[in-house]
C-alpha positions in Angstrom: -12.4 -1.2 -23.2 -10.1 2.0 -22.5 -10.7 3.3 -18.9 -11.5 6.7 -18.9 -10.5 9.1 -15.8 -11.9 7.4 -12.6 -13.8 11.2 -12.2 -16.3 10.9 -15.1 -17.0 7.1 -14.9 -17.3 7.6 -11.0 -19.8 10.6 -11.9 -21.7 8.7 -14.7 -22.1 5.5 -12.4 -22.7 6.8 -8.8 -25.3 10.0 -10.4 -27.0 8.3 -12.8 -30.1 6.3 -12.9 -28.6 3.2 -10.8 -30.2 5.0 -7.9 -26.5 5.3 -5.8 -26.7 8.7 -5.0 -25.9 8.9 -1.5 -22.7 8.8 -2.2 -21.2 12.6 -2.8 -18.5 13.0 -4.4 -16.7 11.0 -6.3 -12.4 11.0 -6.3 -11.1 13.1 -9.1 -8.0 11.6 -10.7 -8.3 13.3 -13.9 -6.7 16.8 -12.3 -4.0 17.0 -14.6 -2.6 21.1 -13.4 -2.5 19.3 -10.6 -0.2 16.3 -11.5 1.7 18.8 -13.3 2.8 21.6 -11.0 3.1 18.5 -8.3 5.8 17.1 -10.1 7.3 20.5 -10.4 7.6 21.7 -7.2 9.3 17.8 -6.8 11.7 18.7 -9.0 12.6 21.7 -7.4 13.0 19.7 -4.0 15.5 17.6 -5.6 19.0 17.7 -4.2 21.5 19.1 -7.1 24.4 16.8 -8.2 26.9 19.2 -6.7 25.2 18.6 -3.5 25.7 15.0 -3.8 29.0 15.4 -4.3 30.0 17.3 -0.8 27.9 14.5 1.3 30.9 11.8 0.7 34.7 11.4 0.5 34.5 8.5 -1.9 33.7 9.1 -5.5 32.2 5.6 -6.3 29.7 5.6 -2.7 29.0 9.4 -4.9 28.1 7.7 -8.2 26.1 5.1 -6.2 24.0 7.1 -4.3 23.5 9.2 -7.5 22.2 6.2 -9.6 20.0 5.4 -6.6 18.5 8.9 -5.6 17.6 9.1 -9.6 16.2 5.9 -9.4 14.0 6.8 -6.7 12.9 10.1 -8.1 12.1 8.4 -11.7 9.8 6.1 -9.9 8.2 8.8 -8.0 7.5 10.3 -10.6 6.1 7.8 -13.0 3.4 7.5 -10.1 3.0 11.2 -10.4 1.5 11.1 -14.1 0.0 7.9 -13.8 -2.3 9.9 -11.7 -2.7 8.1 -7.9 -1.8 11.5 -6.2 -5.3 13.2 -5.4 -6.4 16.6 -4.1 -9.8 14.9 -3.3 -13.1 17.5 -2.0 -13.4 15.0 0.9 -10.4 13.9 2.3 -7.4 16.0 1.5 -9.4 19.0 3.6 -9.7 16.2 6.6 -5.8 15.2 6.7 -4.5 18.8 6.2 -6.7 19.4 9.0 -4.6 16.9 11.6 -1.5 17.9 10.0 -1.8 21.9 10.6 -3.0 20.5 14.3 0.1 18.6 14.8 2.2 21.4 12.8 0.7 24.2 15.0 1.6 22.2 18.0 5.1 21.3 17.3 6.4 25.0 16.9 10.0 23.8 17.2 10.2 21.3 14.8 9.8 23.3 11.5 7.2 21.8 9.2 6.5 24.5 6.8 7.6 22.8 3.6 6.1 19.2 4.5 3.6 18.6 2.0 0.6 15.3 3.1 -0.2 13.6 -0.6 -3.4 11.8 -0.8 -2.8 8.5 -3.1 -4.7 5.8 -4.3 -3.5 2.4 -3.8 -4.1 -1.3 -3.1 -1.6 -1.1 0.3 -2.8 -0.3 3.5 0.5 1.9 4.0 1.8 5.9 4.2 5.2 6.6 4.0 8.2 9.0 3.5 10.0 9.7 0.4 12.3 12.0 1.3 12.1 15.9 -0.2 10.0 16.7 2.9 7.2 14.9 1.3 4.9 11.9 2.7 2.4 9.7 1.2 -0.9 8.6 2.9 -2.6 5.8 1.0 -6.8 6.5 1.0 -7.0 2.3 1.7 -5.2 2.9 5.0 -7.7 5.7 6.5 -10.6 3.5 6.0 -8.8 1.6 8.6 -8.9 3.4 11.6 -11.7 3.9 14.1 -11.2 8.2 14.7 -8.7 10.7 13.4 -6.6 10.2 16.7 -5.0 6.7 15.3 -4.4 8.4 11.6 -2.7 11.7 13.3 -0.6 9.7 15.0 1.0 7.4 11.5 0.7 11.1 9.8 3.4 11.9 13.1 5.4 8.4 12.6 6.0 9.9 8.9 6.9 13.3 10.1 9.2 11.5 11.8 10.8 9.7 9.4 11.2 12.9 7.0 12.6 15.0 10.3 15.4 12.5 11.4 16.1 12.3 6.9 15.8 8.3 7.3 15.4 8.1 3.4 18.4 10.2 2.6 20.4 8.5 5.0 19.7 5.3 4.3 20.7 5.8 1.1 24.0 7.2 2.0 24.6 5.0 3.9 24.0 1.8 2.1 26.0 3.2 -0.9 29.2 3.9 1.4 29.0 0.9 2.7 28.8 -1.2 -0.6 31.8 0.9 -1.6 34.1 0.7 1.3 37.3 -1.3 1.2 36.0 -3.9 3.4 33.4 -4.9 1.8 35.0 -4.6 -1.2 37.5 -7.5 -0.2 35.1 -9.5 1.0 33.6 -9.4 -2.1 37.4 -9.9 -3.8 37.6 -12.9 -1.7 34.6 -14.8 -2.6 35.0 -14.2 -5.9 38.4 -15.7 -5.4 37.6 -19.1 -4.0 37.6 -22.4 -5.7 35.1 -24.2 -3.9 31.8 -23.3 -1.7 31.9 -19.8 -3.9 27.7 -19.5 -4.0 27.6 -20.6 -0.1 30.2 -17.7 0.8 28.4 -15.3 -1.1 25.2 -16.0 0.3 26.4 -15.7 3.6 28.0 -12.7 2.7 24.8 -11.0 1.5 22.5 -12.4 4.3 24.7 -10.0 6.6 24.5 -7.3 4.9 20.7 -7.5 4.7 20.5 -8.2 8.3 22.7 -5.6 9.0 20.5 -3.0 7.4 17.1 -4.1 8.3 18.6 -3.8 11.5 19.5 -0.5 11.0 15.6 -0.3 9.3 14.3 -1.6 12.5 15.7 0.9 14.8 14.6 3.7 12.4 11.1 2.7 12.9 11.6 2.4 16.3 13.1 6.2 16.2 10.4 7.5 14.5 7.5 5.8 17.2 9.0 7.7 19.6 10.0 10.9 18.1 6.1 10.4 16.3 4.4 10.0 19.7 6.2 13.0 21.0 4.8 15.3 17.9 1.3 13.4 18.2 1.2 13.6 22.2 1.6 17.6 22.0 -1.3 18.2 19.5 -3.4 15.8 20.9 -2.1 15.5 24.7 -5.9 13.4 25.8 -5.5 10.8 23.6 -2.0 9.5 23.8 -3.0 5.9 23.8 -4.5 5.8 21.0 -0.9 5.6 19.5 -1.0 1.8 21.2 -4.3 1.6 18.9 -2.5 2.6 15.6 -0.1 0.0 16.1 -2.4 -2.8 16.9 -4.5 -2.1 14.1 -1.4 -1.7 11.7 -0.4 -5.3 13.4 -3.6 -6.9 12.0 -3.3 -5.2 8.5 -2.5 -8.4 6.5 -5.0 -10.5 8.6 -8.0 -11.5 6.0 -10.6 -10.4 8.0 -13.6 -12.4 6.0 -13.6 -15.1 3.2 -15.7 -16.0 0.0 -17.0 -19.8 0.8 -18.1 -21.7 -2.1 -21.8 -20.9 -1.3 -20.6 -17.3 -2.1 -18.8 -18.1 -5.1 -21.8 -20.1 -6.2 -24.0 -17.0 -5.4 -22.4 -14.8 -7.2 -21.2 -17.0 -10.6 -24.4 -19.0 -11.2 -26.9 -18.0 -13.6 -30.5 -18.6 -14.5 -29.0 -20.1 -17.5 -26.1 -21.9 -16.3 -25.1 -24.1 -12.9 -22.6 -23.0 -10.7 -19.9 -26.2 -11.2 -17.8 -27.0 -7.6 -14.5 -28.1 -10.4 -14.5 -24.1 -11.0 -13.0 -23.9 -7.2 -10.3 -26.5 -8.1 -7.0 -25.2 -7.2 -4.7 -26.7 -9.9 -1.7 -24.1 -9.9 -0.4 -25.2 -6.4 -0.1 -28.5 -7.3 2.7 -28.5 -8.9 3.9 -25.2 -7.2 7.9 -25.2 -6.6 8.7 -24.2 -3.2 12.1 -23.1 -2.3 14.5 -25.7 -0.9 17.5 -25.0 1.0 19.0 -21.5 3.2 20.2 -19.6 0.0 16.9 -17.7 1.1 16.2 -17.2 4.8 13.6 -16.7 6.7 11.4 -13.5 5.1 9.6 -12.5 8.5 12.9 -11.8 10.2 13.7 -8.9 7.1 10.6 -7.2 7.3 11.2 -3.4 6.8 8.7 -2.6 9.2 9.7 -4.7 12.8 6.8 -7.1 14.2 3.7 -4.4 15.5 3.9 -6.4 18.9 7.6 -5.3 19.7 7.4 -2.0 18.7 3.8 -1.5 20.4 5.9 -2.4 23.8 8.9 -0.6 23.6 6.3 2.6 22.8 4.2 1.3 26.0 8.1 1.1 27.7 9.2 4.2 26.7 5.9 7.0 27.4 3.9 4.9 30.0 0.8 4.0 27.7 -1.9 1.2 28.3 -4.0 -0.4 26.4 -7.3 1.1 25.7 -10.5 0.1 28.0 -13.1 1.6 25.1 -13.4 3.1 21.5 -13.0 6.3 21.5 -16.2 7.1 19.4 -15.5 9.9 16.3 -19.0 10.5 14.6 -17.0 13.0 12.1 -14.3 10.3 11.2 -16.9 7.8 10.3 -19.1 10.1 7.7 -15.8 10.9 6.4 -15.1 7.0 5.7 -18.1 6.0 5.0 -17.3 4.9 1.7 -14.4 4.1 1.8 -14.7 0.1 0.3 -16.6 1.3 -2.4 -13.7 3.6 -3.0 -11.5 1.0 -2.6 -12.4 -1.0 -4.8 -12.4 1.7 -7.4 -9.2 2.9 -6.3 -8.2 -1.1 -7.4 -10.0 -0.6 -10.5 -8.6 3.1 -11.5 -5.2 0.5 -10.8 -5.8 -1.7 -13.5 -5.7 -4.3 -10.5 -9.0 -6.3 -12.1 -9.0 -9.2 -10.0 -8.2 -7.6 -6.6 -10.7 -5.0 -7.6 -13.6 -8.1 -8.4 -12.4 -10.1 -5.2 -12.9 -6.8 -2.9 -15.9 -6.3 -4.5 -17.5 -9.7 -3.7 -16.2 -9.5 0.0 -17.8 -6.3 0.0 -20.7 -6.9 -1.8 -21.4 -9.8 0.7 -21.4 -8.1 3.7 -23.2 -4.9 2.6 -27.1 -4.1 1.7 -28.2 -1.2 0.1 -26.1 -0.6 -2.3 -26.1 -3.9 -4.6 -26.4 -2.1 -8.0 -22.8 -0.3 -7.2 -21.1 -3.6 -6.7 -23.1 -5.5 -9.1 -22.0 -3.0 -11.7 -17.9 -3.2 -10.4 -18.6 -7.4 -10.5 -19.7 -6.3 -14.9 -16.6 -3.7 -14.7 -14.2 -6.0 -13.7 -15.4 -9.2 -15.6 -15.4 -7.4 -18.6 -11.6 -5.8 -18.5 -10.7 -9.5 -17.3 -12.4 -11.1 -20.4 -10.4 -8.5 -22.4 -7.4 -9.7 -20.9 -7.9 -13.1 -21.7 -8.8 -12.4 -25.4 -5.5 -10.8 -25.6 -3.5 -13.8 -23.8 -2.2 -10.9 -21.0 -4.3 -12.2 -18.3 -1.5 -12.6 -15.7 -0.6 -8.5 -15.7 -3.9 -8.2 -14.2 -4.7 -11.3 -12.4 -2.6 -12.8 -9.5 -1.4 -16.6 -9.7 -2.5 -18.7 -6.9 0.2 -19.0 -4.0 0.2 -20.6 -0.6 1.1 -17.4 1.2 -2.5 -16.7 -0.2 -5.8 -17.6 2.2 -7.8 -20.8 0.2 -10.7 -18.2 -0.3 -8.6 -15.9 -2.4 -7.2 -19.2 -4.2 -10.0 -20.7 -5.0 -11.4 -16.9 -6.7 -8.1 -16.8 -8.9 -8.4 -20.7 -9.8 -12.2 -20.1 -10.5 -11.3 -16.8 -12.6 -8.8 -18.8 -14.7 -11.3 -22.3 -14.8 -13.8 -20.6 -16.3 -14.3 -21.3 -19.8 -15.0 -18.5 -22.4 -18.6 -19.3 -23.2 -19.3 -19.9 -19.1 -17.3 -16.5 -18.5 -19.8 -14.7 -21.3 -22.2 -16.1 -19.5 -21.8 -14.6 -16.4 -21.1 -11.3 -17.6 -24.6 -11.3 -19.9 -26.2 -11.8 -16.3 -25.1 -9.0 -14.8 -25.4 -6.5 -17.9 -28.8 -7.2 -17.1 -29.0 -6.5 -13.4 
């Protein structure tokens, strides 16, 4: 089945007779003037080659950050036509809102050409690209309890783009691959006769130490230059920046689980018995875990430093304290208020079929009210997946079972591939009928 725009099936499912209309207005992602002039004006942002060329004194560090800036922008702007930037009725009137108010307040820092893009996506991130541009993620707003914790991450990316963190990380990575000493170094292993994979290993793990070092004390830069732009447009809620941290921290946490009464809840049939050997986890069995230091320990290269540390050097630095209460933000909540069910579209729009199904459940669980909408995304998603399988490209669209994974999500992609064809049209016969 060919997705069409996420606009028009959002407005034929959530408006039509499945009695969901509470919800508003769906997200438009078939705006294609906009897509178009967005990537325009990115192109004019661009830095010229001959621009390039007066940032370094070494030709080769010139080509290198060349190939790299290109790269970048070719990426950026394959997500631009694929269509995740939004100018959504809801949202986008909400975040410019906190941006003009940290703008307005911040009269010495000059913000004029910073442009906020709304995206759809399955992280629960924002970030800076460079070209005085930054990306908020819709996932991450449904995230936060009031619009103080978002303005201040919409002020860590400010930031970022203010002290030119992308650009000159860039630069600086490309002169340093291109200097002489690390040149010879690289000379020297390749000279050796014996240990040559250990010595290059050890030579690389510096280097990537060295610059998520370098990563880490940019995000520590841009906490405190953030907090300085937040604290001046919102000067009575300072501590919520503490808040935005902690909540960032706890991100990656699953905060709830399918159990196998779920799974049987939601995969058995009048016509057919839910079977615990769906739930089998056979992939990890004979999964092949890494053995030996040619890779290190990932947690210490995180690009982003542990939340914990850089919540106390912010508590350190401006004298902030834990909150004692919520700060309660009636406006922020109807503005979020439907945000999972958007998420789970947003994974759908994605082509991300079994994140989009396993979001759905662990929605659908929690939530009353609205059971046709999810029971209509468990159809959705089914049916792509079924497609998938038919066409033996199951894996672009369904995740293999890992051990950084939690068991619940496990057992859903073991289930997902257990299933057998007939049992799998079974299911999906069920729910075209709900």
């Amino acid at each position: 089945m060919k997705i069409a725009p996420l606009f028009f099936y959002l407005s034929f499912l959530l408006v039509s007779n499945f009695g969901y209309t509470q919800y508003k207005e769906p997200i438009d992602t078939s705006n294609i003037p906009f897509r178009d002039e967005l990537e325009k004006e990115f192109e004019r942002r661009l830095l010229k080659p001959e621009a390039i060329k007066d940032l370094f004194v070494n030709e080769n560090a010139s080509l290198e950050f060349e190939k790299s800036y290109k790269l970048k922008n070719e990426e950026f702007k394959k997500l631009i036509k694929k269509g995740i930037f939004i100018e959504d009725k809801k949202y986008k009137p909400f975040v410019d809102q906190l941006f003009l108010k940290i703008k307005k307040a911040n009269p010495d820092f000059d913000l004029n050409r910073t442009k906020v893009l709304l995206a759809i996506s399955e992280e629960f991130n924002a970030y800076n690209i460079g070209e005085e541009i930054i990306v908020l993620n819709l996932s991450l707003i449904g995230k936060f309890e009031n619009q103080y914790q978002l303005a201040f991450v919409i002020s860590h990316e400010l930031a970022h783009q203010k002290l030119d963190h992308v650009l000159t990380s860039m630069k600086n990575y490309a002169v340093k691959t291109n200097s002489k000493d690390f040149i010879d170094k690289v000379s020297g292993v390749e000279k050796q006769k014996y240990n040559k994979n250990n010595s290059a290993s050890l030579l690389l793990k510096k280097f990537v130490y060295n610059s998520k070092s370098d990563s880490r004390q940019k995000e520590q830069q841009a906490d405190s230059l953030g907090f300085v732009l937040f604290s001046k447009a919102f000067p009575n809620y300072k501590d919520e920046s503490v808040k935005s941290l902690q909540i960032l921290g706890n991100l990656d946490k699953e905060k709830d689980s399918l159990t196998s009464q779920d799974f049987a809840r939601f995969f058995e049939t009048p016509n057919q018995v839910f079977k615990k050997e769906w739930l089998k986890i056979n992939a990890l069995e004979n999964y092949k875990y890494q053995k030996g230091n040619l890779f290190w320990e990932v947690d210490s290269l995180r690009t982003h430093p542990d939340c914990e540390t850089r919540i106390l050097l912010l508590k350190k630095e401006f004298s902030l304290q834990d909150l004692d209460k919520k700060n309660t933000d009636k406006e922020y909540q109807n503005i979020i208020s439907e945000t999972e069910e958007e998420y789970v579209y947003g994974l759908y729009f994605l082509k991300e079929y079994g994140k989009s199904l396993y979001n759905t459940l662990l929605s659908y669980k929690k939530n009353t009210g609205i059971d046709l909408f999810y029971k209509k995304m468990i159809l959705e998603n089914l049916i792509q997946i079924r497609e998938a399988r038919n066409k033996y490209t199951l894996s672009k669209y369904l995740e293999t079972e890992n051990p950084k994974f939690s068991k619940s999500y496990n057992q859903f992609l073991s289930l997902i591939r257990n299933l057998r064809k007939q049992e799998l049209n079974e299911i999906i016969s069920y729910y075209e009928t709900q």
